[in-house]
C-alpha angles and dihedrals in degrees: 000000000000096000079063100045080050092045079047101054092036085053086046102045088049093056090045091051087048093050102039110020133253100280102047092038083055095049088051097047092046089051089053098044100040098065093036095058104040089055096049081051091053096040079054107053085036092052101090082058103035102043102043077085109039084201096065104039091057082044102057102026092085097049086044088050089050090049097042091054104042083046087055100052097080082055091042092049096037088056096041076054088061099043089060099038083062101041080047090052097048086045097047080043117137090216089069112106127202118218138178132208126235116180112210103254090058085055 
């Protein structure tokens, strides 16, 4: 079940990068995963305290996840900074050569 809920989410993030192009499909994805990960680490790590009472794990999961959101963002939009800053400095490049087409009848 879980290989289909993976072959899911890979199906799902190609469409979303063909629809809305590598770098905004990145940023997307970052802001989702960020979070995500960083509260399955703390509810990890918290467990052992949280779940020794059932009441209040269940309790306190949703207001650690709030705070551990709202505390990501600054990471989430500091990365999504970056993103931009390197996809401006390929496009301002000097590498970067202009050409034209002419097709051969115009020639």
């Amino acid at each position: 079940m879980a290989y289909f809920i993976l072959y899911i989410i890979g199906i799902a993030s190609i469409w979303w990068v063909y629809r809305v192009g590598w770098t905004n499909a990145l940023k997307t994805i970052l802001s989702i995963l960020i979070p995500s990960v960083l509260i399955i680490l703390f509810n990890i790590k918290a467990g052992r305290l949280l779940f020794k009472n059932p009441a209040i794990g269940i309790i306190s999961v949703l207001p650690t996840a709030i705070f551990i959101y709202q505390g990501s963002k600054p990471l989430v939009l500091g990365i999504n900074t970056w993103i931009d800053r390197k996809r401006n400095e390929f496009v301002d490049s000097q590498e970067i050569v202009d050409a034209e087409v002419v097709s051969k009848e115009d020639a």
